[in-house]
Backbone bond lengths (Angstrom), bond angles and torsions (degrees), N, CA, C in turn:
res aa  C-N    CA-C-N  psi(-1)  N-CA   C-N-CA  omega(-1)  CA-C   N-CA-C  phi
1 X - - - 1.447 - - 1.529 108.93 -
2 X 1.420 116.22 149.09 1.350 103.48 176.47 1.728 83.23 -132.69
3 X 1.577 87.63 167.95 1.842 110.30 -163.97 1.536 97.39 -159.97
4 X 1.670 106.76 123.07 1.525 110.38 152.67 1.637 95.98 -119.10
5 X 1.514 88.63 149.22 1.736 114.29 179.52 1.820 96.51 -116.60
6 X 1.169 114.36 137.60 1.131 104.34 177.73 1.994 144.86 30.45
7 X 1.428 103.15 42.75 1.257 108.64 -150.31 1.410 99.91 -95.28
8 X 1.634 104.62 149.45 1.805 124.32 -162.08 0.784 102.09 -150.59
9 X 1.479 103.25 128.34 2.211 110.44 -172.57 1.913 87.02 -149.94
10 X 0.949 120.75 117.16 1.574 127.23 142.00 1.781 108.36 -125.23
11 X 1.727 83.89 140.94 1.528 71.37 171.81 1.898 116.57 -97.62
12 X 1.170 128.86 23.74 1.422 131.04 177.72 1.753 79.72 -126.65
13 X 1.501 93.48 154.15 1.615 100.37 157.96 0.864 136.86 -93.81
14 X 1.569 98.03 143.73 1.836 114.37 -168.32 1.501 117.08 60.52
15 X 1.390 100.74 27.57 1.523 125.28 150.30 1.650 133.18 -111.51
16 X 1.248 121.14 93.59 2.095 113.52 -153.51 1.496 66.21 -104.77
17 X 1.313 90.04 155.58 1.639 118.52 162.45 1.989 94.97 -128.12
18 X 0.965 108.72 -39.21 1.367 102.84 170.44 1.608 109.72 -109.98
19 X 1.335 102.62 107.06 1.430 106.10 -174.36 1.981 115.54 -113.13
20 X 1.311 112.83 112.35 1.105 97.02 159.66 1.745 109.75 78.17
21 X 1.373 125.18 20.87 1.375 158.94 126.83 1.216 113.07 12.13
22 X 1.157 134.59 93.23 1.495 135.64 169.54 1.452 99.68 -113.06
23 X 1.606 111.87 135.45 1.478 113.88 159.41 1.162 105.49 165.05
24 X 1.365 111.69 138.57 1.638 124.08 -145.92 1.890 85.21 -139.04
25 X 1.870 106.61 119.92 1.853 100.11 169.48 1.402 94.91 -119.81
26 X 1.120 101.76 138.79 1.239 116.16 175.02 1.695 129.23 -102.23
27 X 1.574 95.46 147.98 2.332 79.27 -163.76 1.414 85.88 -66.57
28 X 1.586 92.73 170.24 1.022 132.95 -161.92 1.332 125.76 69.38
29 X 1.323 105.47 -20.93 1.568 92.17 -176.63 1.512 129.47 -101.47
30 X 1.447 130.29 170.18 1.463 104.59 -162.67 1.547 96.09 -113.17
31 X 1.329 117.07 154.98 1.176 123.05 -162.93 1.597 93.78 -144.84
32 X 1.774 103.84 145.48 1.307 123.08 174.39 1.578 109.03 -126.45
33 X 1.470 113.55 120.10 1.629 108.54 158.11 1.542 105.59 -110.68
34 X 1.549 91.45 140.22 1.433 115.15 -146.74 2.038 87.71 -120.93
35 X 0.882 132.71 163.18 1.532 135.55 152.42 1.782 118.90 164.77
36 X 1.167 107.97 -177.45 1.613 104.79 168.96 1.304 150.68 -112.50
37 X 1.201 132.39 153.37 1.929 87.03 -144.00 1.240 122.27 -72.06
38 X 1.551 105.88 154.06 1.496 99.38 172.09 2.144 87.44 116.53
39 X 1.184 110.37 -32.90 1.531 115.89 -156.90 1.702 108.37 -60.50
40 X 1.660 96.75 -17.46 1.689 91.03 173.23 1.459 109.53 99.65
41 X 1.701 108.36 18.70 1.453 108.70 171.30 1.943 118.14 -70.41
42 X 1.320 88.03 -40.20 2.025 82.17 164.79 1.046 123.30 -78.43
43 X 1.962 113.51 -15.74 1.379 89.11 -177.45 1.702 105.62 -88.61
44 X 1.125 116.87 6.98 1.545 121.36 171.18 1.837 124.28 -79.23
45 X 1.530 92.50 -20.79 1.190 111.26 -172.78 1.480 108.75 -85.05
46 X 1.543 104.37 -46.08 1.683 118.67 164.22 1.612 108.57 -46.09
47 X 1.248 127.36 -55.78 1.494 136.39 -171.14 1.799 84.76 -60.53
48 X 1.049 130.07 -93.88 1.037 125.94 -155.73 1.716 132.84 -21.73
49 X 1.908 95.83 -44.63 1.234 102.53 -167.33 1.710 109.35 -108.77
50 X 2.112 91.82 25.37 1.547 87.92 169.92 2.186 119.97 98.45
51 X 1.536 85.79 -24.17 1.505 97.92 -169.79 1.341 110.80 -78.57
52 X 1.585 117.11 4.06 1.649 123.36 177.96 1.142 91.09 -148.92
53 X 1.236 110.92 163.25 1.834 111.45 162.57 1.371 113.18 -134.47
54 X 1.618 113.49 132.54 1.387 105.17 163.06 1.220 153.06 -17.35
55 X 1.491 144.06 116.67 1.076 136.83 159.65 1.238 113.34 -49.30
56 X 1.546 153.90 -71.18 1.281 146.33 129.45 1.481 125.12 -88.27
57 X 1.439 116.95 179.16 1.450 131.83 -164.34 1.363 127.81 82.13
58 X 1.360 102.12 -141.96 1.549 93.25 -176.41 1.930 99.38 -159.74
59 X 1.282 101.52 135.74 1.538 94.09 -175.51 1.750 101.01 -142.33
60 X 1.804 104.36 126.12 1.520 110.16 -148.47 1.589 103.43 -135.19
61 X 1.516 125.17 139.92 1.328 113.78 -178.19 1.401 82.47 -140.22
62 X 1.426 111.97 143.27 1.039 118.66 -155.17 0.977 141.49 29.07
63 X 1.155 120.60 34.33 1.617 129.63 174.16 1.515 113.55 107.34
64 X 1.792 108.60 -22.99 1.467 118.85 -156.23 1.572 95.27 -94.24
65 X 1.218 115.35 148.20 1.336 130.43 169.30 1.714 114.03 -74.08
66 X 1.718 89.14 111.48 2.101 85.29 -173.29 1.275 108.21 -72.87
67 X 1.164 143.10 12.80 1.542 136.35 176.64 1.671 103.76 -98.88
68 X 1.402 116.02 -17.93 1.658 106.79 163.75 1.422 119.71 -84.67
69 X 1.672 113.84 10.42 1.580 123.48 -175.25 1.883 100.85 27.52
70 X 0.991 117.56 76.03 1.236 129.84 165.47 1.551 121.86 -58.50
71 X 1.472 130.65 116.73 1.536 96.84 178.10 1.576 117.41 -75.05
72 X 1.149 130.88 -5.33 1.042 116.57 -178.82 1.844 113.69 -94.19
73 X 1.467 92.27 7.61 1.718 89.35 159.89 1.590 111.26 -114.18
74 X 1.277 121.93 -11.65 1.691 138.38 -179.15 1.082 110.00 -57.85
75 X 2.020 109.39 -48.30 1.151 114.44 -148.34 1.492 109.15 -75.77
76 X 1.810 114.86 -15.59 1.440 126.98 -177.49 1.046 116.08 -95.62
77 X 1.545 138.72 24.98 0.968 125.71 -171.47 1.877 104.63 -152.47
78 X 1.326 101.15 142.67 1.664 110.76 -163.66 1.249 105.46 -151.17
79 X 1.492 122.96 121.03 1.371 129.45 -170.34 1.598 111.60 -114.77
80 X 1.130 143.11 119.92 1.480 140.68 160.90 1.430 139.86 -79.42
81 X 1.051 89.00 84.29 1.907 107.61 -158.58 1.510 105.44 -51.87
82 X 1.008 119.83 144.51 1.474 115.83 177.43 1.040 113.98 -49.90
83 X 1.543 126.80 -68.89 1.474 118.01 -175.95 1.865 103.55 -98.42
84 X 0.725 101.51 158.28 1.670 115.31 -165.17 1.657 109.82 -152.45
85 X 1.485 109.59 141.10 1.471 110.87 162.63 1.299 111.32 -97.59
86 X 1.586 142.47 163.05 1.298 129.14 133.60 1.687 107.16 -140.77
87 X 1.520 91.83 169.00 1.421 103.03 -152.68 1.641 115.47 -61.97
88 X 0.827 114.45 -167.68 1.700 121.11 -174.33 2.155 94.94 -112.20
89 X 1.134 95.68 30.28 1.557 94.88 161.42 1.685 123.12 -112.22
90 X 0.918 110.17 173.34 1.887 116.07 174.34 1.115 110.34 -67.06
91 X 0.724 131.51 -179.17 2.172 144.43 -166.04 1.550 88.38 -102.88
92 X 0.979 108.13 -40.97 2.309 112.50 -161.62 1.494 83.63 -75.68
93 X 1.300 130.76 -57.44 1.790 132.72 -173.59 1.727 94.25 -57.48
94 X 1.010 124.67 -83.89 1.444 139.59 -175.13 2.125 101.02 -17.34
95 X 1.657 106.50 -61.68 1.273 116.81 -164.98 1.719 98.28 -63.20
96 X 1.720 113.15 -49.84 1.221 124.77 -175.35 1.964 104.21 -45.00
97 X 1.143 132.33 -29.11 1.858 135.35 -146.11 1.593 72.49 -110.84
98 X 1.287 128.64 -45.25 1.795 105.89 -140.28 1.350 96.86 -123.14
99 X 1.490 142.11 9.31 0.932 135.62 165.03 1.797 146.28 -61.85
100 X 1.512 84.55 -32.62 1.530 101.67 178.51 1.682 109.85 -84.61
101 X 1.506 104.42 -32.67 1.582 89.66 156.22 1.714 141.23 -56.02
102 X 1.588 108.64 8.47 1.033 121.11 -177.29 1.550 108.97 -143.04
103 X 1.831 108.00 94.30 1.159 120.25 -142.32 1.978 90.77 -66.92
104 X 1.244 122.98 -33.97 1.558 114.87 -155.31 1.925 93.87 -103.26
105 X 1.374 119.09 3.55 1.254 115.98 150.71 1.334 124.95 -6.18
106 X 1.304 149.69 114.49 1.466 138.01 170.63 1.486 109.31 -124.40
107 X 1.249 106.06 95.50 1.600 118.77 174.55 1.460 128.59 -35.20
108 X 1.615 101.83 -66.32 1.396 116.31 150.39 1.764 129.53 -36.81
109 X 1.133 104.24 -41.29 1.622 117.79 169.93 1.822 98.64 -57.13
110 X 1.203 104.81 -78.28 1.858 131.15 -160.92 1.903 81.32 -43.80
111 X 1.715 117.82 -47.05 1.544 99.93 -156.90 1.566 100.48 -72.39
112 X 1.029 116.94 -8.70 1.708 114.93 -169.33 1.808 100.16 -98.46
113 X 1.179 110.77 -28.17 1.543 101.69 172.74 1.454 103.48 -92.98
114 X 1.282 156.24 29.24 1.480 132.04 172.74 1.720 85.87 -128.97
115 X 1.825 128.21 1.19 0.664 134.20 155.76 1.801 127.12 -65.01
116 X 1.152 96.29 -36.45 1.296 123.50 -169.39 1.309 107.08 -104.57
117 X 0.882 116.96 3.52 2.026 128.35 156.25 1.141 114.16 -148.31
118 X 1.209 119.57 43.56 1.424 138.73 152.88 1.443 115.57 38.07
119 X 1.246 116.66 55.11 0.863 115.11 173.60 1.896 111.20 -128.90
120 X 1.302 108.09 138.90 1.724 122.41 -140.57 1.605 78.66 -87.43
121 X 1.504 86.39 154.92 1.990 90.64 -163.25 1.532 94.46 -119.31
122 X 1.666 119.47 -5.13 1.287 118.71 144.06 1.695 140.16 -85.19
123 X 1.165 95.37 20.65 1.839 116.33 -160.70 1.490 92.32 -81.40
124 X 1.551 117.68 176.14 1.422 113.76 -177.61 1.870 79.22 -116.04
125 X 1.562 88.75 151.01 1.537 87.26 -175.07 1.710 100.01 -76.84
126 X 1.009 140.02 -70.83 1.361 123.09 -169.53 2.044 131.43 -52.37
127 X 1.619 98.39 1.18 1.346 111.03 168.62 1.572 101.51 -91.49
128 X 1.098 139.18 -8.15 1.602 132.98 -170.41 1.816 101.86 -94.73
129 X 1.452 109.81 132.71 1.135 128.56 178.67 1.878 102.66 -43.18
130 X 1.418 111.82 162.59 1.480 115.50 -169.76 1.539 99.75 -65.22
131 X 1.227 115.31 -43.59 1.289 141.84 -162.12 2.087 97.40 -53.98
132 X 1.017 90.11 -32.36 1.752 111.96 -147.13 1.601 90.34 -97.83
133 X 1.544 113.16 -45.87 1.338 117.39 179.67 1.857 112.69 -65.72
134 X 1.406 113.16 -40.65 1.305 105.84 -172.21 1.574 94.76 -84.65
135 X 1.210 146.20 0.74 0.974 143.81 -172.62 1.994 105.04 -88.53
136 X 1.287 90.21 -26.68 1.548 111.83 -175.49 1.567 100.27 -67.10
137 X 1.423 115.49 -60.57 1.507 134.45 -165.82 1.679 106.25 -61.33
138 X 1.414 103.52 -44.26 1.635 106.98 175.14 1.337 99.10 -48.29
139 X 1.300 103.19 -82.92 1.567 99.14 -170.88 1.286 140.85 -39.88
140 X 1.064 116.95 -36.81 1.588 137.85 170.36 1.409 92.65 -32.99
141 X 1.305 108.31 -60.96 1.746 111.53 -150.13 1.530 89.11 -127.11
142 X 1.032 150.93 60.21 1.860 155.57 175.37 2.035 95.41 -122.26
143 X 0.561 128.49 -55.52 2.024 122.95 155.44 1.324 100.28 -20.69
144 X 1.850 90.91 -88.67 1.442 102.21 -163.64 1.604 129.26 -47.58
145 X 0.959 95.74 -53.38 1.965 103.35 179.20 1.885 92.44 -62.32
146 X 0.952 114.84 -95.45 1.852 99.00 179.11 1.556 113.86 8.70
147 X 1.567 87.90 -81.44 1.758 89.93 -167.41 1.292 109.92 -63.45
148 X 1.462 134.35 -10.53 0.860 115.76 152.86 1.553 161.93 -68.49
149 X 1.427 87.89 -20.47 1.471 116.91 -162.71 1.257 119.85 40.86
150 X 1.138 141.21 46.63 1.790 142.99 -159.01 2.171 79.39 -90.25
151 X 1.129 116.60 -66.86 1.312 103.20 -172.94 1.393 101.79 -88.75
């Protein structure tokens, strides 16, 4: 679950664009942030998962406070930035380096879904179409976030 209580983020001082932030998502349910640019939807997304920190309030996923970047709240959570680099390695090399950082990881799972979106698990990740690349990133972490329900 994630929860802000009173949450305040400007990035100049004594300027909030997000002032005073209430909003509680609950698992299972599906949620859309919607806005225009500039409105501060990443930088809300940053607060959430720890990658900014509040000016005031309090902003909590699973109970844990994201400004102590906890690993046991880090390890559940995976964001897909619009634009993204990835390396000039294979998906099988890529899974092999970054896997164990993701203790409930299921290999076997990831090989049956990049199967099932066709995407070649000997490919170099920065030769695969964009389409092909975010298709990569779902999967990686599409198990984990599920079973998790954090969003």
């Amino acid at each position: 679950m994630v929860e802000l209580k009173n949450l305040s983020f400007g990035y100049k001082k004594g300027n909030f664009f997000l002032d005073g932030l209430e909003l509680q998502l609950k698992p299972g349910n599906i949620n859309g942030l919607f806005g225009m640019n500039g409105a501060g939807k990443t930088t809300l997304l940053k607060l959430i998962t720890g990658g900014l920190f509040p000016k005031s309030g309090v902003c909590k996923i699973i109970g844990l406070d994201t400004t102590k970047r906890n690993p046991n709240m880090l390890k559940d959570i995976f964001i897909i930035p619009e634009e993204f680099d990835l390396p000039s390695i294979s998906v099988k090399k890529y899974v092999e380096l970054h896997a164990g950082f993701y203790p409930e990881f299921d290999n076997e799972k990831f090989k049956k879904l990049t199967k099932e979106f066709s995407v070649d698990r000997h490919s170099k990740l920065n030769e695969l179409s964009y389409g092909q690349k975010k298709k990569f990133l779902i999967n990686l972490n599409k198990e984990l976030l599920w079973k998790q329900q954090i969003f």
